[in-house]
C-alpha positions in Angstrom: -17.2 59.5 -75.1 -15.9 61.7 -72.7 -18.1 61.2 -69.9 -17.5 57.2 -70.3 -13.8 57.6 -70.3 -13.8 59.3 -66.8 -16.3 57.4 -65.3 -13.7 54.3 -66.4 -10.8 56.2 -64.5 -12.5 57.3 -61.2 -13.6 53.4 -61.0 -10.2 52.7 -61.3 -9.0 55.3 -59.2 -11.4 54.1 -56.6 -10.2 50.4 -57.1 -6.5 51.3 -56.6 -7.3 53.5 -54.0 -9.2 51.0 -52.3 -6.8 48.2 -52.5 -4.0 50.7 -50.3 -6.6 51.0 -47.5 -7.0 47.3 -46.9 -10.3 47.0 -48.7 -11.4 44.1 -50.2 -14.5 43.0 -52.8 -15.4 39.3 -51.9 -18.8 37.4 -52.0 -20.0 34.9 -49.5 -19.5 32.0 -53.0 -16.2 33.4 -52.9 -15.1 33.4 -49.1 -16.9 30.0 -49.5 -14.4 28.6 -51.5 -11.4 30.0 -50.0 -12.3 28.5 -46.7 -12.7 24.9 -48.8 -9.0 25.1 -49.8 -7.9 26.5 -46.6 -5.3 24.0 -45.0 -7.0 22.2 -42.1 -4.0 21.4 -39.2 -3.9 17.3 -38.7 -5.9 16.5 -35.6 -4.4 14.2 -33.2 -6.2 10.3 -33.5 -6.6 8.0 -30.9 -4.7 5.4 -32.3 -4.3 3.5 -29.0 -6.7 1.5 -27.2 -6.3 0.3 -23.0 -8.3 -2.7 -21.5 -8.6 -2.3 -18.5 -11.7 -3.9 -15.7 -14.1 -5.0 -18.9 -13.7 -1.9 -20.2 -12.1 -0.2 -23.4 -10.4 3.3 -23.1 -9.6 5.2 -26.9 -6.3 6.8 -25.9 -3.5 8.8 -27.5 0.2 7.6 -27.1 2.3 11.0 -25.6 6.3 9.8 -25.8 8.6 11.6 -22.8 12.1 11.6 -21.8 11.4 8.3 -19.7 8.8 6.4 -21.9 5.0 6.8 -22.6 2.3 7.9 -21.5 -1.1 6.7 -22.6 -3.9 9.6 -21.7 -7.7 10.6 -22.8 -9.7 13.6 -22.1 -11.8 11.5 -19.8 -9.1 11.4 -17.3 -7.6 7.1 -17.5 -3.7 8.0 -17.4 -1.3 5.3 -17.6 2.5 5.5 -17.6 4.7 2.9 -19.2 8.2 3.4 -18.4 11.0 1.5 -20.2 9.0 -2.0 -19.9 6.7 -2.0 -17.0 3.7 0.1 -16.5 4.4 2.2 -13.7 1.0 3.7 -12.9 -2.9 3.5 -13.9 -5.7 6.6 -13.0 -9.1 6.1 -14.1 -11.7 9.0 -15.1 -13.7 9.5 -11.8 -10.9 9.3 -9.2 -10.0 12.8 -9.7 -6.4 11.9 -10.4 -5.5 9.7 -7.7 -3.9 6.5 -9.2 -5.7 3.4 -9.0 -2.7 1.1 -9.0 1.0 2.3 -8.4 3.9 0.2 -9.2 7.4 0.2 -8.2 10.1 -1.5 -10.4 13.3 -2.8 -8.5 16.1 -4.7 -9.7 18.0 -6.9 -7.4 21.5 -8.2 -7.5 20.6 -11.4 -9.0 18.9 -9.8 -12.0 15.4 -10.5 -10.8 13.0 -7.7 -10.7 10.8 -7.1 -7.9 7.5 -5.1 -8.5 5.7 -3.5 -5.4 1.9 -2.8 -6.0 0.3 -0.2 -4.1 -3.6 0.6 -4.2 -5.2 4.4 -4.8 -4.9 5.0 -1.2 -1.1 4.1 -1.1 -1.4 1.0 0.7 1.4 -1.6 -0.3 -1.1 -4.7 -1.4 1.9 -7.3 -2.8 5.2 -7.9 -3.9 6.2 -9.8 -7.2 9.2 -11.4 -8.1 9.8 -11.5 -12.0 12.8 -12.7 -14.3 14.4 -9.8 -16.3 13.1 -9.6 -19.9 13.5 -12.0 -22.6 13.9 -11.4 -26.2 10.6 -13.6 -28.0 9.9 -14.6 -32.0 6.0 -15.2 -31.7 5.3 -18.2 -34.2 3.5 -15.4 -36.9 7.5 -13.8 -37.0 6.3 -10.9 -34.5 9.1 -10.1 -32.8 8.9 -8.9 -28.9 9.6 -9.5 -25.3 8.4 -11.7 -22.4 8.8 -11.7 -18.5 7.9 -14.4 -16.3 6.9 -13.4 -12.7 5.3 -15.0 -9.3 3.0 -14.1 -6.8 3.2 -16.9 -4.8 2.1 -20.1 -5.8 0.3 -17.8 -9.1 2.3 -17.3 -11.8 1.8 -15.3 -14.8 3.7 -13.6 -18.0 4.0 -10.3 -18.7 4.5 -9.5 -22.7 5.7 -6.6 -24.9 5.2 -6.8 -28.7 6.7 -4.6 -31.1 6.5 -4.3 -35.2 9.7 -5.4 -38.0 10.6 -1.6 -36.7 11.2 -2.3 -33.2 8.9 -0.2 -32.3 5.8 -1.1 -29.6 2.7 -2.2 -30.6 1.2 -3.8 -27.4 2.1 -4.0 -24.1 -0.1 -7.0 -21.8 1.2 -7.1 -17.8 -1.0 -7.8 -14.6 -1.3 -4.7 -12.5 -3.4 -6.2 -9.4 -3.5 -10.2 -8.7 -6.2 -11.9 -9.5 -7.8 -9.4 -11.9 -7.3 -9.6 -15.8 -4.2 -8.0 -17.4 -3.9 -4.2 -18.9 -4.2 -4.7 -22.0 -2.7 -1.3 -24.5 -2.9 -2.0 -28.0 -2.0 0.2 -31.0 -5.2 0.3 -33.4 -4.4 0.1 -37.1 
């Protein structure tokens, strides 16, 4: 009876011993299972999408001190400040921007957008009306700007959701091609 009684203390002795010197007794079914209830961090989603030349880019939205920027790993970077987008790069130009824009008000209210190409070449000038405050007919509310190239006229559009907050942005960034599209996917 002796002999069982110590052999129970040295185990213990051993176990509380063990435990001070940062020892552990796991399993692998055990280590299994702690790494199953382990708290994965959130990873980001693409919850935007930009058309853009027939093609459709899975983007994240990034908010900064002067508006958004819409970005994938793939390199297509486009920066939406306040209400215009200001800038486009596509994956493959090794980030030169495709299409540059520069937003000017002028006295009378109108706005006047400069386009430049990748190589910094001034290709037009626009002249568009200030933004006006829009109810679509399904009760989306948003905002809608009327501009001119010439004799070609077109509308660039911003809608939001009952929060105010953006949910799609459509506005022509080079004449004659089809408009960026940026939608939030739900």
């Amino acid at each position: 009876m002796m002999f069982r009684f110590s052999h129970a203390v040295l185990l213990m002795l051993f176990v509380v011993s063990s435990t001070g010197c940062n020892v552990s007794l796991q399993s692998s079914q055990f280590a299994f299972v702690k790494n199953l209830l382990k708290a994965e961090p959130p990873v980001a989603e693409k919850n935007w999408q930009v058309t853009w030349g027939g093609r459709d880019y899975l983007v994240y939205a990034v908010n900064h001190s002067d508006g958004i920027y819409f970005a994938n790993e793939s390199g297509l970077l486009v920066s939406f400040e306040g209400s215009q987008v200001t800038s486009l790069s596509l994956p493959g130009f090794q980030n030169k921007k495709a299409v540059q824009i520069t937003k000017m008000v002028l006295d009378d209210g109108t706005i006047s957008l400069k386009f430049q190409n990748q190589g910094g070449r001034n290709m037009v000038s626009h002249l568009c009306s200030s933004w006006q405050s829009v109810v679509s007919q399904d009760g989306s509310k948003g905002w809608k700007q009327e501009c001119a190239d010439g004799s070609d006229r077109y509308t660039n559009v911003i809608r939001a959701n009952d929060r105010g907050q953006i949910v799609s942005v459509k506005q022509v960034l080079v004449s004659g091609v089809a408009p960026i599209v940026i939608a939030q996917r739900f």
